[in-house]
DOBA-907229 format. One record per residue (C-alpha): z, x, y; residue in three letters. Coordinates in steps of 0.05 Angstrom, whole numbers, padded with zeros to 5 digits, always signed. Layout:
BEGIN
ZXYALA ...
END
This chain:
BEGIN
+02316+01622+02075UNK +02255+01658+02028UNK +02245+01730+02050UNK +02174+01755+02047UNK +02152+01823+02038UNK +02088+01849+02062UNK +02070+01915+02020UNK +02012+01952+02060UNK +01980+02019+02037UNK +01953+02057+02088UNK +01915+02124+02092UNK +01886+02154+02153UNK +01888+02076+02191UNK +01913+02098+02250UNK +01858+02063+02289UNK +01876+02001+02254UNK +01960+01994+02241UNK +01976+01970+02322UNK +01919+01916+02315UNK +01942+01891+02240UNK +02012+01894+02269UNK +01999+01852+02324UNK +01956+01793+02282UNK +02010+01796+02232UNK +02065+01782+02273UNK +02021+01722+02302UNK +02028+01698+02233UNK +02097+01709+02209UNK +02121+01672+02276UNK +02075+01613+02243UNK +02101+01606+02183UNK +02166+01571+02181UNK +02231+01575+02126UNK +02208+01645+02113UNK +02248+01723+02143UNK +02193+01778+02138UNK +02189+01847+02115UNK +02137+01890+02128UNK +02125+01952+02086UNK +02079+02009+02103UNK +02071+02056+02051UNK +02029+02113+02081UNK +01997+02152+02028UNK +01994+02227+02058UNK +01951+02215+02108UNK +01937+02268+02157UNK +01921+02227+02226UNK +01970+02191+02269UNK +01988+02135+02214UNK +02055+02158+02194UNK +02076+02169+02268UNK +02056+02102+02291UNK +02086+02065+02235UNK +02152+02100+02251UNK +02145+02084+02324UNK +02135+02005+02290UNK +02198+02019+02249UNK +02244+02037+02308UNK +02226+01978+02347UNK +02219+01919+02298UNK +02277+01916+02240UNK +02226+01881+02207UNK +02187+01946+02190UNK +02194+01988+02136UNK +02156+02047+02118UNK +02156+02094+02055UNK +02105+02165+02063UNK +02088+02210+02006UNK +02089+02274+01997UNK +02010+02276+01987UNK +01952+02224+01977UNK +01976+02191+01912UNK +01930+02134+01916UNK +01922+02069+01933UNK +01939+02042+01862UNK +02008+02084+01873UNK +02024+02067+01935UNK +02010+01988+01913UNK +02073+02004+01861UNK +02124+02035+01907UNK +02117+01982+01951UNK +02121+01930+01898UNK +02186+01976+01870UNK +02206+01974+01939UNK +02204+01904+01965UNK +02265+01863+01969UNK +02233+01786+01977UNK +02229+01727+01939UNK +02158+01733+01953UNK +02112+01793+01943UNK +02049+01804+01981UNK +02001+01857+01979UNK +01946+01880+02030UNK +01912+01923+02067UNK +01918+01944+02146UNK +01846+01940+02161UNK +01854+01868+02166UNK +01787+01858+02114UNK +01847+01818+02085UNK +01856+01762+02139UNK +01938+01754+02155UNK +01927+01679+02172UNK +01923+01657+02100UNK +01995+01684+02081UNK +02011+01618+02112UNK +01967+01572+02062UNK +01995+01629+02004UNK +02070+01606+02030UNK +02054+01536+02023UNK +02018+01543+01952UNK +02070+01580+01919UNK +02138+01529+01947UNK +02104+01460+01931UNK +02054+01470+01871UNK +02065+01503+01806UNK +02035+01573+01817UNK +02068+01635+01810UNK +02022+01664+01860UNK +01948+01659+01906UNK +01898+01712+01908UNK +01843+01718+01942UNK +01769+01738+01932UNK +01715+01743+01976UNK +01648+01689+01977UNK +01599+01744+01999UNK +01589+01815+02017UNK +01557+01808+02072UNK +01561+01879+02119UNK +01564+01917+02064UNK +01506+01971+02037UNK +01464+01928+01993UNK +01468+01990+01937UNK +01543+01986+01944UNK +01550+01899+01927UNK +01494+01917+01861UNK +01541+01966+01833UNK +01608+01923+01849UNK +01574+01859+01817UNK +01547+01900+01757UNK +01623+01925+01746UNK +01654+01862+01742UNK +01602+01839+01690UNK +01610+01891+01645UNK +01688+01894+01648UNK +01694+01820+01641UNK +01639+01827+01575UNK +01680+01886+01544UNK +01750+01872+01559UNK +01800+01809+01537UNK +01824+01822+01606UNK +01783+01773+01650UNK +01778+01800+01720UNK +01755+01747+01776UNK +01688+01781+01812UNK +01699+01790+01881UNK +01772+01798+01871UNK +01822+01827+01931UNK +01877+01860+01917UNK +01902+01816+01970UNK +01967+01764+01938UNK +02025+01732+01950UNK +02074+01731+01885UNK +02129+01707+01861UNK +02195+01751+01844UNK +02187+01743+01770UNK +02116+01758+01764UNK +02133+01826+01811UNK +02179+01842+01758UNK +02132+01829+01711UNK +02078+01873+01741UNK +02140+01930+01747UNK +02140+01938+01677UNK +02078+01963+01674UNK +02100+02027+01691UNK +02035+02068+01669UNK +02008+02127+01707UNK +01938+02103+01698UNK +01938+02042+01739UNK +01886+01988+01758UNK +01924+01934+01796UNK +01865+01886+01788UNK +01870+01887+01715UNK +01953+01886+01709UNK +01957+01828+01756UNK +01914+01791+01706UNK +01940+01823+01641UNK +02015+01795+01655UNK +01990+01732+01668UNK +02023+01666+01702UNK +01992+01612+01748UNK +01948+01646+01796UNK +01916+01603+01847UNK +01848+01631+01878UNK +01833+01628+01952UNK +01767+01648+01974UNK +01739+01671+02045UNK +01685+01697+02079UNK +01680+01773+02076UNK +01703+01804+02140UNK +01691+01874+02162UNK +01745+01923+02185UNK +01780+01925+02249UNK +01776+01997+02259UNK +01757+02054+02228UNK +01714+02070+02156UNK +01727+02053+02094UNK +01756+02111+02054UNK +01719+02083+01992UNK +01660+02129+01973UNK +01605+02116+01918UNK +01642+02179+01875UNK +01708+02144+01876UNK +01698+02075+01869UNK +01660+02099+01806UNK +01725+02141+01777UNK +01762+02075+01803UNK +01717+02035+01761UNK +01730+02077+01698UNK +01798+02069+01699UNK +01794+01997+01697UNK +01751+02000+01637UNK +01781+02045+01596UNK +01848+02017+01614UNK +01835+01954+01606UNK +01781+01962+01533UNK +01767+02003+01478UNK +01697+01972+01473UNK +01660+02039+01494UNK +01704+02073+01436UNK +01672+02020+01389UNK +01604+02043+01429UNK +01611+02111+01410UNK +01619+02102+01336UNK +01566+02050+01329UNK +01518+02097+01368UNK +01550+02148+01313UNK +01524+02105+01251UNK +01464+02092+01275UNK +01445+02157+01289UNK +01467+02178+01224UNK +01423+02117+01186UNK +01358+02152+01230UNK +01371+02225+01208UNK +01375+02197+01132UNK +01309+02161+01144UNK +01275+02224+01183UNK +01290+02261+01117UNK +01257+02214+01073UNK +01192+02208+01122UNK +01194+02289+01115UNK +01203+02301+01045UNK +01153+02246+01035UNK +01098+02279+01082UNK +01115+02345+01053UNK +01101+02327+00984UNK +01039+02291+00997UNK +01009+02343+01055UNK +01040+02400+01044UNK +01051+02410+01116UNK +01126+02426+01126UNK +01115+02463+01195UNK +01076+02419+01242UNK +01108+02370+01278UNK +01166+02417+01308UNK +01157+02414+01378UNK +01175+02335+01365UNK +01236+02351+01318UNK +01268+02396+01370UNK +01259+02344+01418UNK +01301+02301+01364UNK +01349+02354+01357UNK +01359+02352+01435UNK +01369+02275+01439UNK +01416+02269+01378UNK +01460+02331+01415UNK +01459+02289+01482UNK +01476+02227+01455UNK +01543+02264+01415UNK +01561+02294+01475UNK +01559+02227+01505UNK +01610+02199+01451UNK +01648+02252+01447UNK +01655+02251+01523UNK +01676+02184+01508UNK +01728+02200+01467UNK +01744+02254+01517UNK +01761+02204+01575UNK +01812+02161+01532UNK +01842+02222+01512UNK +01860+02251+01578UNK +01885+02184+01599UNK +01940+02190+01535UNK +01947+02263+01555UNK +01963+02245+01625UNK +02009+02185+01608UNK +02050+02233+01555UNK +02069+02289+01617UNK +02107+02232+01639UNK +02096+02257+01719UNK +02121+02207+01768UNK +02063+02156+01798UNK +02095+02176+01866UNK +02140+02224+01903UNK +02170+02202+01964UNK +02171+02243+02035UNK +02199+02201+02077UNK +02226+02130+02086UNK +02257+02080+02132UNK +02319+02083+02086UNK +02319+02155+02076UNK +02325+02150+02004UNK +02271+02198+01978UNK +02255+02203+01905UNK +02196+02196+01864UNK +02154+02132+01828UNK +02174+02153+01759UNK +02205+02098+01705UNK +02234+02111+01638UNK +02172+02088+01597UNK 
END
């Protein structure tokens, strides 16, 4: 029989865990040839989360649960419960049930009679959402997917079922730095795309501000291109090409008008853009450098409270 593991992040859900619990064992009793696990991975929250997923624990065998030591992230809490997970089949999603259970049983299906190594899921529409909110997403999936060889499906979930190899695959990509999106593409295989109507949570708010899904989105493009690197210097060279030709226009209106002093107020002006636009690059340069800094410390992507197995320990791989 195929064991399934469920991997589900959770921080500060404690409004929604009992109701995803419930609809998801609806669905595991549905799907036939399959055993179930069911790993929470509770990400230092500080509501009721961790206590009601222990309460789950000690009355299903089926649950498993893993709780940091602090709020690590959602991208680190996707990894110990992929490091974690024990099935033939790997899925990932969250408890808010924005990622609807029922299709784990079309995902089954897909990945034991066709040739995929595994179904994701994006959404048709983002309807509920702030309109401000669906501009920005759109607008980041077009300018990752024209700057990076990484091509990253609009819309995307992180919502998947996999199979074993390609969660081994995604294992190796042991980085600190992570943007799950963008490694589930980068290893590659047969991925199978299953789209839905966007559904709104169950309970509770999203704990996805403006502020960080804007540090979220520039760790997907700076891991996943150098383009703005390339951005920097050409903005560099250009820059350089004006100054040269400034010079000329002065030295040529100097010699003929004999005027070297008026215009100032317009070349400090200059002078202000051109030290904007190298702070900008060098800022740049700045970003990519602190992710290399951060990956060099070698810290582990997780350290481990609590777990069902009692284990402890923390996220970090030999790299």
């Amino acid at each position: 029989m195929d064991k399934i593991s469920i991997v589900v992040p959770c921080f500060n859900e404690e409004e929604a865990i009992s109701v995803y619990y419930r609809e998801t064992c609806r669905v595991m009793q549905r799907v036939e040839g399959a055993e179930f696990e069911i790993i929470f991975v509770d990400d230092g929250s500080i509501d009721g989360t961790f206590r009601l997923i222990k309460e789950l624990s000690e009355k299903d065998g089926r649950v498993k649960y893993l709780s940091f030591s602090r709020n690590f992230g959602k991208e680190a809490a996707i990894y110990a419960g992929l490091k974690n997970a024990s099935g033939d089949f790997v899925a990932t999603m969250d408890a808010d049930l924005q990622d609807p259970p029922g299709l784990l049983e079309e995902m089954y299906r897909i990945l034991t009679q066709e040739e995929y190594d595994s179904v994701a899921t994006r959404r048709l529409d983002r309807s509920g959402e702030p309109r401000l909110r669906s501009v920005l997403s759109e607008s980041f999936y077009k300018l990752i997917n024209r700057i990076s060889q990484t091509e990253i499906v609009s819309g995307a979930r992180d919502y998947r079922l996999m199979k074993r190899k390609m969660v081994d695959a995604v294992l190796e990509m042991s980085e600190y730095n992570r943007f799950s999106k963008g490694i589930f593409e980068w290893v590659g295989f047969r991925t199978k795309w299953l789209e839905f109507p966007n559904v709104g949570r169950c309970a509770g708010e999203t704990k996805w501000s403006l502020k960080k899904l804007f540090f979220y989105s520039l760790e997907g493009i700076t891991g996943f291109s150098v383009a703005p690197l390339s951005l920097a210097a050409i903005i560099g060279v250009i820059f350089c090409l004006f100054s040269f030709a400034m010079i000329l226009v002065i030295v040529v209106r100097t010699i003929v008008w004999g005027d070297p002093v008026s215009g100032w107020p317009s070349l400090a002006c200059i002078i202000f853009m051109v030290s904007g636009i190298q702070l900008f690059c060098t800022g740049i340069v700045g970003e990519y450098l602190s992710k290399t800094y951060l990956e060099t410390k070698r810290r582990p992507i997780f350290i481990l409270k609590d777990s069902s197995e009692d284990s402890g320990g923390t996220g970090h791989e030999e790299r």
